[in-house]
C-alpha positions in Angstrom: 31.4 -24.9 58.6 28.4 -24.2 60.9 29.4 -23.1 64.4 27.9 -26.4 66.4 30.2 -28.4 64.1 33.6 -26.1 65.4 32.1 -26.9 68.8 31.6 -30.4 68.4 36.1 -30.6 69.4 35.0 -29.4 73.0 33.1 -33.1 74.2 35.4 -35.2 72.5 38.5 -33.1 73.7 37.5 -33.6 77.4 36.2 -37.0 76.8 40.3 -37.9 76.0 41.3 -35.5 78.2 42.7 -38.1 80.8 45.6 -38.5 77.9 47.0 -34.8 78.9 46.9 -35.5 82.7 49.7 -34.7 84.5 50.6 -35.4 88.2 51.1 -31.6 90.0 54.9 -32.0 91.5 56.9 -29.4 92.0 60.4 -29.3 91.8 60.8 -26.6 94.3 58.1 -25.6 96.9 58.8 -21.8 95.9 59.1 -22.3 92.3 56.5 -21.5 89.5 54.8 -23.8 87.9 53.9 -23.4 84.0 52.2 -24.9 81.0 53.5 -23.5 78.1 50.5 -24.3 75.2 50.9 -23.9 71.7 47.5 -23.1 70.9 48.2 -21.3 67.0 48.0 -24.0 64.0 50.1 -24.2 60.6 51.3 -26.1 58.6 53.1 -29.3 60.1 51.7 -27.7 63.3 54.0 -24.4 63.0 56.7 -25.8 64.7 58.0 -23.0 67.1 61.1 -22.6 69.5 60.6 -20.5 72.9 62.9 -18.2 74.2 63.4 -17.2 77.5 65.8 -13.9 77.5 68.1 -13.9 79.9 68.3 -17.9 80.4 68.5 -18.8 76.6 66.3 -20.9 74.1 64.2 -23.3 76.8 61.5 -24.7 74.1 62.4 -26.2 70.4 60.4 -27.6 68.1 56.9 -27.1 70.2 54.4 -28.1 67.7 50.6 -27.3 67.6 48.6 -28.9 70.6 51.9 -28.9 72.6 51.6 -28.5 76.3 55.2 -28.7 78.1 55.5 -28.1 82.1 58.4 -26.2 83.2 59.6 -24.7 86.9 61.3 -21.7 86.7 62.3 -19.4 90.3 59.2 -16.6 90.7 59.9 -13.1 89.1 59.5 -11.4 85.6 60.5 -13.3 82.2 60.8 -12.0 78.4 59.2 -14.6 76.5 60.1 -14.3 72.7 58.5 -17.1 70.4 60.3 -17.9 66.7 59.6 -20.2 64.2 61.3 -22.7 64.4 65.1 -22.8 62.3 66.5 -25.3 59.6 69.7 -24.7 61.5 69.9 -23.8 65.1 67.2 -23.2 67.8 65.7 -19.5 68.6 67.1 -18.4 65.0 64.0 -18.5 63.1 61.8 -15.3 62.2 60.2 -13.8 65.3 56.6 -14.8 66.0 55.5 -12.7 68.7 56.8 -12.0 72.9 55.6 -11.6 76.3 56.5 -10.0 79.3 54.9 -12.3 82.0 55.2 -12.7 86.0 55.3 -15.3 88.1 54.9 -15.2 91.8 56.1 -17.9 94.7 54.8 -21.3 93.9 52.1 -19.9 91.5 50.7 -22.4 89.3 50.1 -21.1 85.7 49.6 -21.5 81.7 51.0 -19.8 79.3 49.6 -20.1 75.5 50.5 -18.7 72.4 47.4 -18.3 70.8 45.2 -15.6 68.4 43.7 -12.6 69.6 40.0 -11.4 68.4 41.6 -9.8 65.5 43.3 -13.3 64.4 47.0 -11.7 65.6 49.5 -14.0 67.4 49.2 -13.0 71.2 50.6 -14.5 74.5 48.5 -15.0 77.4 48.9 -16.3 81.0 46.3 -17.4 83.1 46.2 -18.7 86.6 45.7 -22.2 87.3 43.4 -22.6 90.8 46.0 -25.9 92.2 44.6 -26.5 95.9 43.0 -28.9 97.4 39.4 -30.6 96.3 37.2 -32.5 97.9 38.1 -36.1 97.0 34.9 -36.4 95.2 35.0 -33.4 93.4 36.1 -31.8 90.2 37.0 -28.4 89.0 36.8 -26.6 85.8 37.6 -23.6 84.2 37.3 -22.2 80.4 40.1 -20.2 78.7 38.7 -18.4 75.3 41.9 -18.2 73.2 40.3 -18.3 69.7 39.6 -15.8 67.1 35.7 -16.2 67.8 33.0 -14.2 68.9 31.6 -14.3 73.0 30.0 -17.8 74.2 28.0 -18.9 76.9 28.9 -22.4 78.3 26.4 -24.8 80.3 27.5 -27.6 82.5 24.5 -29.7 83.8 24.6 -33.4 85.8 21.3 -35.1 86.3 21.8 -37.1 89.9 22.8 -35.5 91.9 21.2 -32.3 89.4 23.5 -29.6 89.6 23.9 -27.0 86.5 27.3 -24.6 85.9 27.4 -21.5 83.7 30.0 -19.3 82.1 28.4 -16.5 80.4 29.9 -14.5 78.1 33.1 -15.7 77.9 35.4 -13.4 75.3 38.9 -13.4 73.8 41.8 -13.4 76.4 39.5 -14.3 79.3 39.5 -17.6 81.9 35.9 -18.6 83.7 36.3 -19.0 87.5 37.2 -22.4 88.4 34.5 -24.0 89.7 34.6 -26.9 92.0 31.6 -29.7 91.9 31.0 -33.1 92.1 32.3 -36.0 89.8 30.1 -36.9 87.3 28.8 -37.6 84.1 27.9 -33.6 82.7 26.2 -32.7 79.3 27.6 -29.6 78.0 25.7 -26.9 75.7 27.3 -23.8 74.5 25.9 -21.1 72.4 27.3 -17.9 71.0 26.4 -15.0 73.0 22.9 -13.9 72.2 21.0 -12.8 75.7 19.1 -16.4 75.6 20.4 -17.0 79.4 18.8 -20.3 79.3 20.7 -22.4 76.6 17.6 -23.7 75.8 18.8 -23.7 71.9 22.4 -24.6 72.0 24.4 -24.6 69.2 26.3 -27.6 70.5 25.5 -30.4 73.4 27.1 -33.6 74.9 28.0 -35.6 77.5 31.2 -36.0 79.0 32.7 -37.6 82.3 34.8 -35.2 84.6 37.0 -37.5 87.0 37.7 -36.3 91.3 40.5 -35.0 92.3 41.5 -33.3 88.8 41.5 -29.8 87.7 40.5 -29.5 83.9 41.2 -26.5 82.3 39.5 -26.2 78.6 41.5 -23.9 75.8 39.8 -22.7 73.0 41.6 -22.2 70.1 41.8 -21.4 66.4 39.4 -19.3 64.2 36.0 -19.0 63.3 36.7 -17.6 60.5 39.0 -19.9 58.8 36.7 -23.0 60.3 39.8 -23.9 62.7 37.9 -23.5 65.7 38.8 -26.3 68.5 40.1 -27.2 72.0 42.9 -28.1 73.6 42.6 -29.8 77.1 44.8 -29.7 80.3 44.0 -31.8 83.4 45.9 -31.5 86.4 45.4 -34.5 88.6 45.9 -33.0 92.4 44.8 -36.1 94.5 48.4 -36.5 95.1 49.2 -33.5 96.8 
């Protein structure tokens, strides 16, 4: 499979991105906020249960594409992942853990995903949660996939206004960028020192709505032509 193809998921992803939305409410002002992603495939989308030690089995049966919200008090957690049991939850073989921390009220994903070696690996990243400009939009890049560096190009034509990430690797998030509402074409290319993106590899258009923070995972492998992403948007306008 040819590498623009493996892109191609990224326009439609964040095209039907408005079906992952969720409304940013939390339970307790102090309390974390996290997305927990599944972002590894299998078969019958390597159903997993998540534990949290110390507080018992929170997550069963998280399938691939999976994005659950949970609060939990701010501190330091034990993650351990298993797949999943025929007979009772957090029995199954262990998958892979994570120590993570969480500070007061900070907003964050979590994902199971593969490292650059194709290993399971647990990541968190930081999700930027305050206010926008009621006309604007903000959005950031995770690289979670077993794939080589990539630059990424965002580019409206009225008002004309152009965003890049460049060389985005393994285990890394892109800033998250605030600009206007609007109808962007997006071009990404593998790494190659060609700054402009004049050749990309992959290009569309796609429609980033105000007041939401998107945040794109890529996911999967290169390698065994699995490549594709999975897409979080935080509506905030109702903060």
């Amino acid at each position: 499979m040819k590498l623009g193809s493996l892109f191609a998921a990224l326009g439609l992803a964040l095209v039907m991105v408005q079906q992952l939305i969720v409304s940013e409410v939390s339970a307790n002002d102090n309390d974390a906020t996290v997305y927990v992603v599944h972002g590894i495939q299998g078969d019958n989308g390597f159903p997993v249960d998540i534990e949290v030690v110390g507080l018992g089995c929170a997550l069963t049966g998280v399938t691939f594409g999976d994005i659950a919200r949970q609060n939990l008090p701010a501190g330091t957690y034990e993650l351990k992942i298993y797949v999943a049991g025929e007979s009772s939850s957090c029995d199954g073989t262990f998958a892979v853990g994570a120590t993570v921390n969480l500070a007061i009220s900070e907003n964050a994903s979590i994902i199971a995903h593969l490292d650059q070696n194709s290993a399971a690996t647990v990541s968190k990243f930081s999700n930027n949660v305050s206010t926008l400009d009621e006309e604007n939009t903000r959005v950031a890049v995770v690289h979670a996939a077993a794939a080589p560096k990539v630059d990424v190009r965002l580019k409206s034509r009225n008002p004309n206004r152009e965003l890049f990430v460049y060389d985005l690797a393994n285990g890394e998030q892109s800033s998250a960028t605030d600009t206007p509402a609007n109808t962007y074409e997006v071009r990404i290319s593998p790494t190659s020192g060609d700054t402009t993106l004049e050749h990309p590899v992959f290009r569309s258009e796609v429609e980033l709505e105000a007041g939401t923070a998107y945040t794109a995972f890529a996911v999967g492998s290169l390698t065994n032509e699995t490549f594709e992403i999975l897409p979080l948007a935080i509506k905030l306008d109702g903060e």
